[in-house]
C-alpha positions in Angstrom: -9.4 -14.6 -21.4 -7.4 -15.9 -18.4 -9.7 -14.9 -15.7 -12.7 -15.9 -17.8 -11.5 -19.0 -18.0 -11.0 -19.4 -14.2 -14.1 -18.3 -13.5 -16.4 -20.5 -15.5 -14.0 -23.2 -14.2 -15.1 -22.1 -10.5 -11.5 -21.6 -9.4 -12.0 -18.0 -9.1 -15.7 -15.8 -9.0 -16.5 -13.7 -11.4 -16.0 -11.1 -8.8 -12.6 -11.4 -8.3 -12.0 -11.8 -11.8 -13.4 -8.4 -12.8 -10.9 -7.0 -9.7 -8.1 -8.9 -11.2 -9.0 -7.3 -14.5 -9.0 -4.1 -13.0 -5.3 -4.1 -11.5 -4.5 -5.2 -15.1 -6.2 -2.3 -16.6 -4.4 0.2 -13.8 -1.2 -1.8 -14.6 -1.4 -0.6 -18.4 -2.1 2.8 -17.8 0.8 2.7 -15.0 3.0 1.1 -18.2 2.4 3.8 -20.4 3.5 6.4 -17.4 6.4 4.9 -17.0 7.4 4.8 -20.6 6.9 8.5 -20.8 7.7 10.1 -17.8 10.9 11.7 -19.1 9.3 13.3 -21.5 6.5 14.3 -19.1 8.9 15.8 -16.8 7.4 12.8 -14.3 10.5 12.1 -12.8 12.5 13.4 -9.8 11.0 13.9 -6.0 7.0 14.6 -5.4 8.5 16.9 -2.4 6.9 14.4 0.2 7.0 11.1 2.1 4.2 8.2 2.1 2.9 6.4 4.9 6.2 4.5 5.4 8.2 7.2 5.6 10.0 6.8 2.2 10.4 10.1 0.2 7.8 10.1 -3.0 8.6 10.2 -6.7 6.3 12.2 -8.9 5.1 9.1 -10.5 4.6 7.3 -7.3 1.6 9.7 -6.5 0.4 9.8 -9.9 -0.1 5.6 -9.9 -1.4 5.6 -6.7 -4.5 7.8 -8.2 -4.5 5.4 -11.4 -4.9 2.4 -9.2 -7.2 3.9 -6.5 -9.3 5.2 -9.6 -9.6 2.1 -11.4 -10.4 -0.3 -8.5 -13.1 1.8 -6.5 -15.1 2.0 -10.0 -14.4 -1.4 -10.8 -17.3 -2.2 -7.8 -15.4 -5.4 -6.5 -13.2 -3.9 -3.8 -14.4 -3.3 -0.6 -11.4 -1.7 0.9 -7.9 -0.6 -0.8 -4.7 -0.7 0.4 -1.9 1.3 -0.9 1.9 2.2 0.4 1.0 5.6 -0.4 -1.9 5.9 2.1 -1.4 6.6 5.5 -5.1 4.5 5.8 -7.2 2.4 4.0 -9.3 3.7 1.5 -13.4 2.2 2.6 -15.3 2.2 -1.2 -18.7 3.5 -0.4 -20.3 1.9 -3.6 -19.6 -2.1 -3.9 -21.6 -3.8 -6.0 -20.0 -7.1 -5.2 -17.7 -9.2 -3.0 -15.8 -6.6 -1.4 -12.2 -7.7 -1.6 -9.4 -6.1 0.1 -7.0 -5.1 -2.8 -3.4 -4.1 -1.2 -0.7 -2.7 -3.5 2.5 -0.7 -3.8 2.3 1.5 -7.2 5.3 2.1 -8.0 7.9 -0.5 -6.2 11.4 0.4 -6.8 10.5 4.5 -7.9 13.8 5.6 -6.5 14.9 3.9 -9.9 13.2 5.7 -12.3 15.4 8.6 -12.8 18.4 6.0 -14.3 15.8 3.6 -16.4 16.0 0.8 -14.4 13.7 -2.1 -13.9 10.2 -0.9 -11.8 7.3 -2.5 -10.9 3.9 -2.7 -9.7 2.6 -5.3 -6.7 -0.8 -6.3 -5.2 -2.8 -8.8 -3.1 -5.9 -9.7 -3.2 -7.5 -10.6 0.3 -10.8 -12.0 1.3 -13.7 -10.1 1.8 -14.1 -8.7 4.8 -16.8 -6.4 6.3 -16.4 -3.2 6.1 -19.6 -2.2 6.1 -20.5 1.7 4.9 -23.4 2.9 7.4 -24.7 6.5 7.5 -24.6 5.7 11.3 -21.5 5.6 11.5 -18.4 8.0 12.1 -15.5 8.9 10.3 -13.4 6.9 13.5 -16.1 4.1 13.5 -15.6 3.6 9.6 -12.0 3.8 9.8 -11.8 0.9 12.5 -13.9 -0.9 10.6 -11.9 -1.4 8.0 -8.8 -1.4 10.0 -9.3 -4.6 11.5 -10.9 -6.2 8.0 -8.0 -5.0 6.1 -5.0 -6.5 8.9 -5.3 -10.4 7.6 -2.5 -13.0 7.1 -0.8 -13.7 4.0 -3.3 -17.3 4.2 -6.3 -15.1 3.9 -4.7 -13.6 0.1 -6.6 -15.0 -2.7 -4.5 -14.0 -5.6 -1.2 -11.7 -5.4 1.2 -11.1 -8.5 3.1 -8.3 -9.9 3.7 -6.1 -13.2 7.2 -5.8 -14.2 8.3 -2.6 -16.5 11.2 -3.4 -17.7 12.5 -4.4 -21.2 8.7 -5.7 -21.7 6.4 -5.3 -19.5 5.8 -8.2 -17.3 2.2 -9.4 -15.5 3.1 -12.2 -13.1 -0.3 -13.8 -11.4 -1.4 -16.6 -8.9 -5.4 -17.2 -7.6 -4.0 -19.9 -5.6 -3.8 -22.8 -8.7 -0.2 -22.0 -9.8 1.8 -19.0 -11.5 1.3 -17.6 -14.9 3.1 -15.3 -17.1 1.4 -12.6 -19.1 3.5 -10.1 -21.6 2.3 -7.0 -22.7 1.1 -7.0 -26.6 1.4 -3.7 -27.5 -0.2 -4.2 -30.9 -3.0 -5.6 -29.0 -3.1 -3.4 -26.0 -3.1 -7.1 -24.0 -1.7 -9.5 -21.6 -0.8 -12.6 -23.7 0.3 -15.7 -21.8 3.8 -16.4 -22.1 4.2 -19.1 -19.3 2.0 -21.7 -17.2 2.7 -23.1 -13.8 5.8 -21.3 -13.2 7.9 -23.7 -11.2 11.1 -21.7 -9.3 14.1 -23.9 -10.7 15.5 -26.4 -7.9 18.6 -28.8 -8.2 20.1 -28.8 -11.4 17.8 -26.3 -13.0 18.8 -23.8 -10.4 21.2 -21.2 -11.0 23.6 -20.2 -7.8 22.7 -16.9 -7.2 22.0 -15.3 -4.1 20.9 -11.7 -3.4 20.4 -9.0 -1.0 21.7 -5.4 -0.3 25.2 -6.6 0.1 26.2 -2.9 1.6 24.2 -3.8 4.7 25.7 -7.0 5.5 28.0 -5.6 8.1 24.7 -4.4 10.1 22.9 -7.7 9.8 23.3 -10.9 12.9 26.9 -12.6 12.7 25.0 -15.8 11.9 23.4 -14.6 8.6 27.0 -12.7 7.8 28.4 -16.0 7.6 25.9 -17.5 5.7 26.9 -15.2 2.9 30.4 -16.0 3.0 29.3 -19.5 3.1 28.0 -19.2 -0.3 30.5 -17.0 -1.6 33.0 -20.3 -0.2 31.0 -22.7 -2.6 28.0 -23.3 -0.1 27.2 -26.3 1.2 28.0 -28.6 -1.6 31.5 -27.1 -2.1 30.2 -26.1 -5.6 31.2 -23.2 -7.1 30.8 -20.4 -5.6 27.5 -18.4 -5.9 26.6 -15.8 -8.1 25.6 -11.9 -6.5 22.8 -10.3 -8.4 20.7 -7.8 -6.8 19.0 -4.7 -8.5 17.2 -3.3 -5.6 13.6 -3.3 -6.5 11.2 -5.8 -4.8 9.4 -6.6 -8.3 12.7 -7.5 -10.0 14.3 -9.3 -7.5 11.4 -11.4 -7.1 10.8 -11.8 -11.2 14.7 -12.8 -11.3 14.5 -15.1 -8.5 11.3 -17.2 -10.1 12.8 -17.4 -13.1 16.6 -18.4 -12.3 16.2 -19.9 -8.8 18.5 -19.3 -5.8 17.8 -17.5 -2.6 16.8 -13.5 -2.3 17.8 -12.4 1.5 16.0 -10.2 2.5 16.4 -9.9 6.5 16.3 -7.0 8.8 19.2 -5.6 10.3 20.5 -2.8 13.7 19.1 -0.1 11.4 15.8 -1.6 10.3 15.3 -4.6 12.8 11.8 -5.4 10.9 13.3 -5.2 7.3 12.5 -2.7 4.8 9.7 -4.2 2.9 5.8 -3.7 4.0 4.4 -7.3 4.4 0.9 -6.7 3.7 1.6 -5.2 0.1 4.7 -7.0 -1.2 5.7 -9.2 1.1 3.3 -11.3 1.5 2.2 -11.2 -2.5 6.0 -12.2 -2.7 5.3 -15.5 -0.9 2.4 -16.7 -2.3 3.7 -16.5 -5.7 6.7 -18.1 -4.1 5.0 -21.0 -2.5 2.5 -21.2 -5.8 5.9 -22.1 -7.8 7.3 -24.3 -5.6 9.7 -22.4 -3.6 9.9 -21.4 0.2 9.3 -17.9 1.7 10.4 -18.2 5.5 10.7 -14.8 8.1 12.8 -13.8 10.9 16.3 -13.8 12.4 16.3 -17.5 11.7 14.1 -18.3 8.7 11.7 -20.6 10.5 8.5 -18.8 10.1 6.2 -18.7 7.4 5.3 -15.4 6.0 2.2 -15.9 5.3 1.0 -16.9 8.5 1.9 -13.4 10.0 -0.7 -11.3 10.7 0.3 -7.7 10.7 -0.5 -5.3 13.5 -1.3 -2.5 11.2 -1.5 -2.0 8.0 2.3 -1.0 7.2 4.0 -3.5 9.2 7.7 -4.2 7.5 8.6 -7.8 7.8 12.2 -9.7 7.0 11.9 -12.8 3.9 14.3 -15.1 2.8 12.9 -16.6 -0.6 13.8 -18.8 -3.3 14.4 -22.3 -4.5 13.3 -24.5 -1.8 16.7 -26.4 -1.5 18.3 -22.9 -1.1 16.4 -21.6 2.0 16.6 -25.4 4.0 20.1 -25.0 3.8 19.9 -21.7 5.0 17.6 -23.1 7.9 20.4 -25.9 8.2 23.3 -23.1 8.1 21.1 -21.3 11.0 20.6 -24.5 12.9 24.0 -25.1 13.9 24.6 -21.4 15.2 
């Protein structure tokens, strides 16, 4: 109904709104897995890696499928981007736009063994033009859709997430705000449960910062400090900040929109570009971010934007500090003085 909606309102085509639908529909399916993968035996180690190096869960490979199923015969998405693929996928039949749809499957997998909180997150880029010719070669097709598929976070026309958790959660932006959507399972649908998301700020915000806090001994001396700044009171003298952190992208980023504070998410002497992929969830992150109000700034000292960062490939990792905009200026404050 949403993305009906949007579209006769002209904020969105009707293209995009049948992709959108799409990830929705992949989402559901993904939900259900999720639900039942104990008793599936869908648990534990797939016996391989992905593209990024990170060792696959069962279910990992099995959402990829689901999501690289529904959107090639959706007809709207040109090329398809997933953490699982060492390349992008070209869709040979498009009977529309073309969009670049990015996603991670299963974000936080390493969780699923202990029932924790997992997720699914996507971006929707513009077209580009990666054009199908029987001319071409496999190399010439691949190339193609190499350089189409490597655009800035500015280029992303709608990003969001899905949330398994306690209920399952479908966070969206096309770029006119954030909206909530729960699953209904008596009506096997995404009923809006919140409109124009706004991250809490001032007095609405709760202190809370988060990160891995067992890698703050490998991170600069500069953002060490700032940690212990807030854990002092921060730079109010308040009380001191709250640590929450479960360590999966899509719950950290759910629980940060919804309460406020900052999410630290920088690189460190193991990993100097981060951890996170910044085509796929990075970048989603910070529209969603931006769309409610909030700041998502990269590097060493928080003063880029992510989403003018244009990837060099397709898998690029990329640092993000995130969160209630008062929050990350007076971490660029904190930083300024170093």
């Amino acid at each position: 109904m949403y993305l009906t909606r949007q579209a006769t309102a002209g904020t969105i085509d009707g293209d995009l709104a049948i992709a959108l639908n799409s990830v929705a529909v992949a989402c559901k399916r993904v939900r259900a897995l999720v639900a039942n993968a104990p008793l599936a035996g869908n648990t534990g180690a797939a016996g391989g890696s992905n593209a990024s190096g990170d060792e696959q869960k069962k279910l990992d490979v099995i959402a990829n499928d689901v999501f690289v199923e529904t959107l090639s015969e959706c007809g709207r998405a040109g090329v398809i981007v997933t953490e699982e693929e060492d390349v992008p996928i070209a869709v040979e039949r498009v009977n529309g736009s073309g969009y670049i749809v990015t996603f991670d499957p299963i974000d936080g997998s390493s969780n699923l063994d202990a029932c924790v909180t997992t997720g699914s997150i996507f971006g929707v880029y513009a077209p580009g033009e990666c054009e199908i010719k029987e001319t071409d070669t496999p190399e010439q097709t691949l190339e193609n859709c190499l350089t189409n598929a490597k655009q800035s976070g500015e280029a992303l026309v709608a990003a969001g997430y899905c949330m398994f958790s306690s209920s399952c959660v479908f966070v969206l932006t096309v770029g006119d705000g954030v909206y909530q959507f729960d699953y209904d399972a008596a009506s096997g649908e995404f009923l809006m449960t919140r409109e124009r998301m706004q991250i809490p700020d001032g007095k609405d915000m709760q202190r809370i910062y988060s990160c891995n806090n067992g890698n703050v001994n490998l991170w600069a001396p500069e953002l060490k400090e700032f940690v212990e700044h807030l854990q002092d009171g921060g730079s109010d003298g308040g009380k001191p900040w709250s640590y929450r952190y479960i360590g999966a992208l899509v719950a950290d980023a759910h629980r940060t929109l919804s309460y406020g504070g900052i999410w630290l998410y920088p690189g460190d002497s193991n990993a100097p570009e981060g951890k996170a992929r910044l085509l796929y969830e990075i970048a989603p992150v910070s529209m969603l971010a931006e769309q409610a109000g909030g700041i998502s700034m990269r590097g060493a000292k928080a003063d880029e934007r992510v989403l003018e960062v244009t990837p060099e490939h397709i898998h690029q990792k990329s640092p993000m500090f995130v969160g209630s905009a008062s929050a990350v200026r007076s971490l660029q404050e904190f930083l300024k003085n170093k």
